[in-house]
C-alpha positions as CSV (number, residue, x, y, z in Angstrom):
1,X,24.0,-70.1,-40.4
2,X,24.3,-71.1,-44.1
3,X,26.4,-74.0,-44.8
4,X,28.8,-74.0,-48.1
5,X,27.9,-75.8,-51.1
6,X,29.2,-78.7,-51.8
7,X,31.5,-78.4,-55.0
8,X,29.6,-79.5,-58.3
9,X,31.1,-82.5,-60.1
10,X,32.4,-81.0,-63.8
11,X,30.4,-82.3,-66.6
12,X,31.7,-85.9,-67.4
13,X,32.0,-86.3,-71.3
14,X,30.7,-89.0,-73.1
15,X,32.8,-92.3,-73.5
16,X,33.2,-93.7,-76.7
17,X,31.8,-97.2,-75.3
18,X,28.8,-97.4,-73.9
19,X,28.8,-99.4,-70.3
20,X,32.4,-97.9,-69.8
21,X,33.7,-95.5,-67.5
22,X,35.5,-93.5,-68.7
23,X,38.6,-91.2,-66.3
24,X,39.6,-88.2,-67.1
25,X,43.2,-87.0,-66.4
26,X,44.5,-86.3,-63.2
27,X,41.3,-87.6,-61.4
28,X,41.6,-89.6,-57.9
29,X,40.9,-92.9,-58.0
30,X,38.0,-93.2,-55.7
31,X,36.8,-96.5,-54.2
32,X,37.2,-100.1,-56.6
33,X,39.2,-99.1,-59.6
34,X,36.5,-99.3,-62.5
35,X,37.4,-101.7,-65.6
36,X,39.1,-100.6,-68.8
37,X,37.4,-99.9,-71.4
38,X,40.2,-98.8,-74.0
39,X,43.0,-101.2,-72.9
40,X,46.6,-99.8,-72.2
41,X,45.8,-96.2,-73.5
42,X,43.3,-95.3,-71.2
43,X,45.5,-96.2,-68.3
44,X,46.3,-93.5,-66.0
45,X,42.4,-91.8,-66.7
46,X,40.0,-91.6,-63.6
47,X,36.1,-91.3,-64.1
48,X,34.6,-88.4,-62.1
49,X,31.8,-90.3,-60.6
50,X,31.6,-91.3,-57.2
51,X,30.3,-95.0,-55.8
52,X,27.9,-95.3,-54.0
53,X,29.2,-96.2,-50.6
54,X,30.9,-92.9,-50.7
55,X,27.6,-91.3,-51.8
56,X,26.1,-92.8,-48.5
57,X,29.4,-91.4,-46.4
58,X,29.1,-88.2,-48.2
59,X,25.0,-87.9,-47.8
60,X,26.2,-89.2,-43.9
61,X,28.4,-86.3,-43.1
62,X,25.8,-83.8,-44.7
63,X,23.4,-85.2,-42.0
64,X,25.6,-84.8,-39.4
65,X,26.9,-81.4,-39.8
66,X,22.7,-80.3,-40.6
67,X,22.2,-81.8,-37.3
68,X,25.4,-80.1,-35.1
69,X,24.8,-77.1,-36.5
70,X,21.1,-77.6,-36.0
71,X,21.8,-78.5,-32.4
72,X,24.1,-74.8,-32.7
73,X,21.7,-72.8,-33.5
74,X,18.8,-74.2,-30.8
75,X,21.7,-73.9,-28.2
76,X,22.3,-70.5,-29.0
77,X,18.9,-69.5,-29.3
78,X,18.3,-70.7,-26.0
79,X,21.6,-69.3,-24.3
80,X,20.4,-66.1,-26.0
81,X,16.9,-66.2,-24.6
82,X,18.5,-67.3,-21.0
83,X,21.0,-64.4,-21.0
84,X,18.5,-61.7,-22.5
85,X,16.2,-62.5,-19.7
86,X,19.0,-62.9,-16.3
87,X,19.9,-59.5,-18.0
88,X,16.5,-58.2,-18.1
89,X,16.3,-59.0,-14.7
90,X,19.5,-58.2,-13.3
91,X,19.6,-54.6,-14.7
92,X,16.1,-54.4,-13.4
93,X,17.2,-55.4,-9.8
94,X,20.0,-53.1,-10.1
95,X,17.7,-50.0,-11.4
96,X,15.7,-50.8,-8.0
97,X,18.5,-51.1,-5.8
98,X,20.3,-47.8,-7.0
99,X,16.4,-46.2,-6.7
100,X,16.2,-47.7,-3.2
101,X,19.7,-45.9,-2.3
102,X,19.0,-43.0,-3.9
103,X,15.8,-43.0,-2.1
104,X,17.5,-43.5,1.2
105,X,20.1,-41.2,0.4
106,X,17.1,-38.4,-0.3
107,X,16.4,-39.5,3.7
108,X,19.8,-38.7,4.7
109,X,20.0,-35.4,2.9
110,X,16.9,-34.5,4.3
111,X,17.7,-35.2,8.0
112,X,20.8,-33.3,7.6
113,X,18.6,-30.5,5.7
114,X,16.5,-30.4,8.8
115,X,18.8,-30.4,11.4
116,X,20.7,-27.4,9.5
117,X,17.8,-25.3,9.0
118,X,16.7,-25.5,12.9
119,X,20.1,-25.1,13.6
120,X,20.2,-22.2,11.5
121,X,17.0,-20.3,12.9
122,X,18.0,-21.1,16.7
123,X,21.2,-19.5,15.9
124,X,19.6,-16.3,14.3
125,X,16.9,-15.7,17.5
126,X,20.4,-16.5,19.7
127,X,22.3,-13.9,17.6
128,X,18.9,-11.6,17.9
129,X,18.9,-12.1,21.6
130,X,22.7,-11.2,22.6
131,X,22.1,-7.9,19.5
132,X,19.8,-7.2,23.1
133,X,21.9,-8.0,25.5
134,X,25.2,-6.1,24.4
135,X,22.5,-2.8,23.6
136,X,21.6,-3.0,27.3
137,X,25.5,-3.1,27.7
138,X,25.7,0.2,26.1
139,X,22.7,1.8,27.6
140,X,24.2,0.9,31.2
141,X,27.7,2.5,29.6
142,X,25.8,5.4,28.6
143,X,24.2,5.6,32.5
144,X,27.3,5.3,34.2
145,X,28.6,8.3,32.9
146,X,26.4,10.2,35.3
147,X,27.7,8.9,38.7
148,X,31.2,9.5,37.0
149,X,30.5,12.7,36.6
150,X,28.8,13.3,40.2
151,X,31.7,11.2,42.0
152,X,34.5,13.3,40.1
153,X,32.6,16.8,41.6
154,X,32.7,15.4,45.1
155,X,36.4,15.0,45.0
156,X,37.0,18.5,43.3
157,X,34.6,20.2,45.8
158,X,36.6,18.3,48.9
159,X,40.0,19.5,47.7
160,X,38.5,22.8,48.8
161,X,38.1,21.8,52.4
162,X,40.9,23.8,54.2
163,X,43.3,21.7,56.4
164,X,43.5,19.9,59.0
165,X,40.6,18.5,57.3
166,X,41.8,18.3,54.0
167,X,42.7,14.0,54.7
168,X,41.8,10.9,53.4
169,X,38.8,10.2,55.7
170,X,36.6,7.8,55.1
171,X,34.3,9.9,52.9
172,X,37.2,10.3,50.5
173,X,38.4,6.7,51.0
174,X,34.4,6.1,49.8
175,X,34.5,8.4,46.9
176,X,37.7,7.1,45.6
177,X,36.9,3.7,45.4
178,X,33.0,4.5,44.0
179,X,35.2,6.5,41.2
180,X,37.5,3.1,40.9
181,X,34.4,1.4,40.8
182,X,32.9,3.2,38.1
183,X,36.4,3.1,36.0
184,X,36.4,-0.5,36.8
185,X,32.5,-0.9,35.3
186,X,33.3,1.3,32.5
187,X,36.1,-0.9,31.9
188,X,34.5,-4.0,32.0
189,X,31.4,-3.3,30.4
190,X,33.5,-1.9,27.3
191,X,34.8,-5.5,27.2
192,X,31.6,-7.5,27.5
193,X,30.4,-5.1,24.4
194,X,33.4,-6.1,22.4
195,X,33.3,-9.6,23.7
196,X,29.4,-9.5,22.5
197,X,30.7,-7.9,19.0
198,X,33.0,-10.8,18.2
199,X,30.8,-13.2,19.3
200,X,27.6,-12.0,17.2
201,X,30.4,-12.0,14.4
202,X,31.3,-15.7,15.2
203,X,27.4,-16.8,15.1
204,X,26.8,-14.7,11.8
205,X,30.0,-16.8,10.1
206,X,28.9,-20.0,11.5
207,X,25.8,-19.4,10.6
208,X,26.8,-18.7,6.8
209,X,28.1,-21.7,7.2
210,X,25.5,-24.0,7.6
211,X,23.6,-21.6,5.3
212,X,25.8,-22.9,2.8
213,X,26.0,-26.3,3.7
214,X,21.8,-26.0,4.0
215,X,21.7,-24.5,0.4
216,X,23.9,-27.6,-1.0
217,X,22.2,-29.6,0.5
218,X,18.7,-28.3,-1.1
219,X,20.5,-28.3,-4.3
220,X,21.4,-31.6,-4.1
221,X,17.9,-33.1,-2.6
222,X,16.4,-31.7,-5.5
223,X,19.2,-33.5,-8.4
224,X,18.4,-36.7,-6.4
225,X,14.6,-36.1,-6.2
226,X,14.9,-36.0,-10.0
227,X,17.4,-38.9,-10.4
228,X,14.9,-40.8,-8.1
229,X,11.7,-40.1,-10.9
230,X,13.9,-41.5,-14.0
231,X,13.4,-45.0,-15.3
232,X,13.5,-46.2,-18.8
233,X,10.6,-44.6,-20.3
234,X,11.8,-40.9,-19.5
235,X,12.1,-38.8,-21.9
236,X,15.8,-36.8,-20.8
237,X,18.0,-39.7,-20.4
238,X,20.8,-40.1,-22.2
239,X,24.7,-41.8,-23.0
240,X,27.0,-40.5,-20.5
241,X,30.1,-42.5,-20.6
242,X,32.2,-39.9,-19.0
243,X,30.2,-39.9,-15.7
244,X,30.8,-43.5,-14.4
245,X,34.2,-42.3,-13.2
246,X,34.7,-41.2,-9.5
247,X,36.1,-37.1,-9.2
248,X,39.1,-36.8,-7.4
249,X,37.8,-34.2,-4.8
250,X,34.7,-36.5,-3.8
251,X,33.9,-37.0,-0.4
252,X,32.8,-40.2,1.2
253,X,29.5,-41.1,2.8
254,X,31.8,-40.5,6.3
255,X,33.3,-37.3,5.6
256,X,29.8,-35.7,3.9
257,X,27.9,-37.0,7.3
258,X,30.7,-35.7,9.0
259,X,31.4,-32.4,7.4
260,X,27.6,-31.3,8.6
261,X,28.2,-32.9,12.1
262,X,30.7,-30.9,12.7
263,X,29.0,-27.3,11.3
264,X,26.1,-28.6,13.7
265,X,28.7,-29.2,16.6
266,X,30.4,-25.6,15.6
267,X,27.0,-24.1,15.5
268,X,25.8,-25.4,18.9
269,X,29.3,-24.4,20.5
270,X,28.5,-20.8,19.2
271,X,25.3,-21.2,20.5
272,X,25.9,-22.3,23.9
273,X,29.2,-20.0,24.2
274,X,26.4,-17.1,23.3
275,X,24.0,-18.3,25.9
276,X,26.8,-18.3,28.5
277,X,27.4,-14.8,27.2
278,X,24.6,-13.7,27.7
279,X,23.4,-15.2,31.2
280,X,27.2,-13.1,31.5
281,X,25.7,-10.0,30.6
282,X,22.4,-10.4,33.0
283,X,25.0,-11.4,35.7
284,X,27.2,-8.5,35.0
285,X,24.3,-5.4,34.8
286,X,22.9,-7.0,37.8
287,X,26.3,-7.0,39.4
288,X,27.3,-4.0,38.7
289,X,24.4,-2.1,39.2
290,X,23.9,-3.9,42.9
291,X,28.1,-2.9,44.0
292,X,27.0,0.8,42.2
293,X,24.2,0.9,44.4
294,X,25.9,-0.4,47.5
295,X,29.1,1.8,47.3
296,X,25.9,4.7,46.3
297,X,24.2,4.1,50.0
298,X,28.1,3.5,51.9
299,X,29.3,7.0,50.8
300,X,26.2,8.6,51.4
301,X,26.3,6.6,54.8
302,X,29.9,8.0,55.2
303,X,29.0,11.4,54.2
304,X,26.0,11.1,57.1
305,X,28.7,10.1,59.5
306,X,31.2,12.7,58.7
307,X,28.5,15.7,58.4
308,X,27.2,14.4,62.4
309,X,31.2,13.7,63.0
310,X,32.1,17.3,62.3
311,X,28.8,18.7,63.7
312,X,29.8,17.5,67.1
313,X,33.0,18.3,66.8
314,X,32.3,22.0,65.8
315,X,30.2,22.1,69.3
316,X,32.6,20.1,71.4
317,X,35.5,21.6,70.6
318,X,36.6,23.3,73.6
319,X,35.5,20.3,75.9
320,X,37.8,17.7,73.9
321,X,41.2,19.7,74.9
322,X,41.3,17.5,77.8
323,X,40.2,14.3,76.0
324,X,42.5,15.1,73.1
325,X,45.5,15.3,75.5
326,X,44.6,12.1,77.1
327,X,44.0,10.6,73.4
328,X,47.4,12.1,72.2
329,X,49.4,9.8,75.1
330,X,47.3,6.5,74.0
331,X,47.8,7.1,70.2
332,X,51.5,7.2,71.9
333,X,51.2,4.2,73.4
334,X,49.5,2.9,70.5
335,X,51.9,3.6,68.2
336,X,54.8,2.3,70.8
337,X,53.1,-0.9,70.9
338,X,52.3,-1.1,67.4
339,X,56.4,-0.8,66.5
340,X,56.7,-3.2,69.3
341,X,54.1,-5.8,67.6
342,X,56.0,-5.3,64.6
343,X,59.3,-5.9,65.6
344,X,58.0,-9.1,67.3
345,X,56.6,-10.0,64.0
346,X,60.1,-9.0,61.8
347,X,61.4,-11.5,64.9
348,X,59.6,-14.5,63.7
349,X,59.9,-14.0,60.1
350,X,63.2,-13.7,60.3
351,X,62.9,-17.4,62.0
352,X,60.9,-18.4,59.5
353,X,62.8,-17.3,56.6
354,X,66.3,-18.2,58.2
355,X,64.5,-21.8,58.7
356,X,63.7,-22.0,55.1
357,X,67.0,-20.7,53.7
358,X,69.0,-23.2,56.0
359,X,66.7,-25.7,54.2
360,X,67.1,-25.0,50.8
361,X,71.0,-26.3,51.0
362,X,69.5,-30.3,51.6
363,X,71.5,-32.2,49.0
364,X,69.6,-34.0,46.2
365,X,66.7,-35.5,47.0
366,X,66.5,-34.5,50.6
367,X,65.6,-31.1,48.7
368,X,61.7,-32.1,49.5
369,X,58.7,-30.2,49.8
370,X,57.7,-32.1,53.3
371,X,55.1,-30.9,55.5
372,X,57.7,-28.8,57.2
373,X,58.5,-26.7,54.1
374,X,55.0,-26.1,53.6
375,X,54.5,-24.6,56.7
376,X,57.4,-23.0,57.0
377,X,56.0,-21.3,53.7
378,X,52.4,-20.6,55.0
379,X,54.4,-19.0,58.1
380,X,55.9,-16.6,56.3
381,X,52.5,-15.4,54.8
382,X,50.6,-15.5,57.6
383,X,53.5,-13.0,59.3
384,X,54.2,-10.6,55.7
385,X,50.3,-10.6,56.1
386,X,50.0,-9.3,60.1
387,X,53.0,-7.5,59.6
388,X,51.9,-5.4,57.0
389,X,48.8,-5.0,58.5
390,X,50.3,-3.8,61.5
391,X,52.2,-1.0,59.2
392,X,49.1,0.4,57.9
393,X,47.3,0.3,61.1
394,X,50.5,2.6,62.6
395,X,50.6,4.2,59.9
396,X,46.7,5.5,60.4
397,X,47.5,5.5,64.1
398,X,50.5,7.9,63.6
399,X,48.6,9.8,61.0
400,X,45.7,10.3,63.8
401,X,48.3,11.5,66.1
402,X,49.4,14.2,64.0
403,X,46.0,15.0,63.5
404,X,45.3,15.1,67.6
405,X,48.4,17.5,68.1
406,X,47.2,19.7,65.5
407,X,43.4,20.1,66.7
408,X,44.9,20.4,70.0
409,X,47.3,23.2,68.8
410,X,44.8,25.0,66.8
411,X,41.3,24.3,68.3
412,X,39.8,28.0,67.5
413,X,40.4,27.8,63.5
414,X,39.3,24.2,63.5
415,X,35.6,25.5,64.7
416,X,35.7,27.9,61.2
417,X,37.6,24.7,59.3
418,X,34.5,22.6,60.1
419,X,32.2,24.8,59.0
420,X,34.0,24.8,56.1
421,X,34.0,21.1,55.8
422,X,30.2,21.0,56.8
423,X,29.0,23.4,53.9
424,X,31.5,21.6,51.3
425,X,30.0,18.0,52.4
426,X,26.6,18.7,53.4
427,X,25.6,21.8,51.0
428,X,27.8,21.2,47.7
429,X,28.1,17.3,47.9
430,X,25.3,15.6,49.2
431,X,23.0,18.1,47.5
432,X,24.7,16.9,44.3
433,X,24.3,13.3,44.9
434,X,20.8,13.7,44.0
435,X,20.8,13.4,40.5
436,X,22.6,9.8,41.0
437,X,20.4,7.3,39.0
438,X,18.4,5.1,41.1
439,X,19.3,1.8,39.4
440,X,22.1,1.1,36.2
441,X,19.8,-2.0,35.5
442,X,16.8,-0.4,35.0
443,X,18.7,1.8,33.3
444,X,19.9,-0.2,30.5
445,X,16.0,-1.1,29.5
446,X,15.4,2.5,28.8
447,X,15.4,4.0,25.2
């Protein structure tokens, strides 16, 4: 840093007198006051010279300011050099550090890349797999429409039989419940298809999901791939002052880890609610087609019976009048003892019930549910339960009573009604029943 000049003495004129000093006006007296040279006139008058011991101060504070501001500048210079290099290194610490984050960051990204992509695939061969599983569902609707079809002719062609054996025997009892069988598979197999609908639905939007989440994710490996290959001899960097500030709508390092946790955990649970779906569906065609073959062979068992039922009774006929009197006075007793049983029963409920009504006036908190409440409760299920058992069983017994006093009334048309019955059962039913399919779960692998 230059230093000011010092201020150039003016010019001092000659004196008049040589050896004299001569002072000018209005100059400051300066050290020893000189002698004077022109007596009382030149009183007042200064000489602009200085003396020489404030030539030596003068020439001393020169050398002193030299040398502080000499010391100055070699301080600064060496702050300057000190600072240039702690920032030299600190800036290239900090480029390393944010390259090492940026680095690990590129691991994070990637892991959660990964894990999105295989979540993604396993969730397309799941969502491939129960596309399968809910065809066979409507393959094995498709078959069940031809047991439908051959239950619903066996009930038409018995409602031709001519009475007395126009009843609910077992046969019909049989058919009736294959035909609520088949309703009931219908039924639930159109619910499985739409339960597999929304559920293929569900894994295709999760699955968008993470196909999002996977495509940001790539997006943003590759910005931090390139952010990882800058340093200070590339080429494309540039001032960005207005990028140091944080958006409002960023997320942290917690809510971006969890945000594709929880499309992973969403994705699994679509995943595992699939798999359970579709185990479901394997359980159910198997199910299904098992009861559908079961209730197949019991009313094909039940129309064996009847067929050999109404064979012998066609031949026997006339040999059962006897028997069918004798039958007629137990089915009476029966019956008598039936009414009797229930009665009995209606006896102890009303016990039972009586007991629990007298109960339920206990004040406050001797209102308890104590082991005598409980079974006074289980009591009165056990007896609804016997009793109406005991109503149905009479009510068969009286109905087989009727149907004793009729045969026995009209024993000569009941040999042509049982021919009737066996053409109807043997020759239009169970010649029918062939074209039942074999097996619904083989069905639903056929094209």
């Amino acid at each position: 840093m230059a230093l000011p000049e010092e201020p150039v003495p003016p010019a001092v004129p000659s004196c008049p007198l040589p050896g004299k000093i001569c002072a000018l006006p209005g100059d400051v007296v300066r050290g020893e006051r000189p002698g004077s040279c022109c007596g009382m006139a030149m009183a007042g008058l200064r000489t602009a010279k200085y003396q020489l011991p404030e030539w030596h101060r003068r020439n001393a504070r020169v050398y002193n300011r030299a040398y502080t501001v000499g010391e100055d500048s070699e301080r600064d210079v060496a702050e300057s050099k000190h600072l240039t290099k702690h920032a030299a290194a600190c800036a290239q610490r900090a480029q390393e550090y944010s390259k090492t984050t940026l680095a690990q960051r590129l691991q994070d990204i990637h892991f959660w890349r990964v894990e999105l992509q295989k979540e993604i695939m396993e969730l397309d061969a799941e969502t491939n797999l129960l596309a399968a599983q809910k065809l066979r569902l409507e393959r094995t609707l498709d078959a069940t429409e031809v047991p439908y079809g051959v239950v619903t002719d066996n009930l038409q062609c018995r409602e031709r039989r001519q009475p007395p054996d126009l009843v609910i025997d077992e046969v019909e009892r049989q058919l009736l419940k294959e035909a609520d069988l088949i309703r009931n598979i219908r039924d639930l197999l159109k619910r499985t298809i739409i339960q597999a609908t929304n559920q293929i639905r569900s894994n295709r939007i999760q699955k968008e999901f993470c196909e999002l989440d996977w495509s940001d994710k790539v997006e943003t490996y590759h910005i931090d791939d390139k952010c990882v290959t800058y340093n200070n001899d590339s080429t494309n960097i540039q001032f960005h002052p207005s990028s140091v500030k944080f958006e409002e709508n960023a997320s942290t390092p917690k809510t971006w880890a969890q945000f594709s946790h929880d499309n992973i955990y969403s994705a699994e649970q679509e995943k595992l609610a699939s798999v359970q779906l579709r185990s479901l569906i394997n359980n159910i065609i198997h199910d299904v087609s098992e009861d559908l073959r079961m209730q197949r062979a019991a009313v094909n068992e039940a129309f064996d019976n009847h067929c050999r039922e109404l064979d012998d009774a066609k031949l026997r006929l006339e040999q059962h009048l006897e028997k069918i009197l004798k039958d007629i006075g137990d089915e009476e007793a029966n019956i008598v003892a039936l009414k009797k049983a229930i009665r009995d029963k209606e006896t102890h409920l009303k016990v039972a019930q009586t007991r629990l009504y007298d109960r339920s006036f206990r004040p406050n908190i001797e209102l308890c549910k104590d082991e005598p409440q409980f079974r006074l409760v289980s009591e009165v299920e056990e007896l609804t339960v016997f009793i109406e058992a005991l109503k149905r069983k009479l009510m068969e017994s009286e109905q087989c009573l009727k149907n004793l006093e009729e045969t026995r009334m009209k024993l000569e048309k009941e040999i042509a009604v049982k021919a009737n019955s066996i053409f109807i059962d043997r020759e239009k039913c169970m010649t029918f029943r062939i074209r039942y399919p074999v097996d619904l779960e083989v069905a639903s692998y056929k094209q």
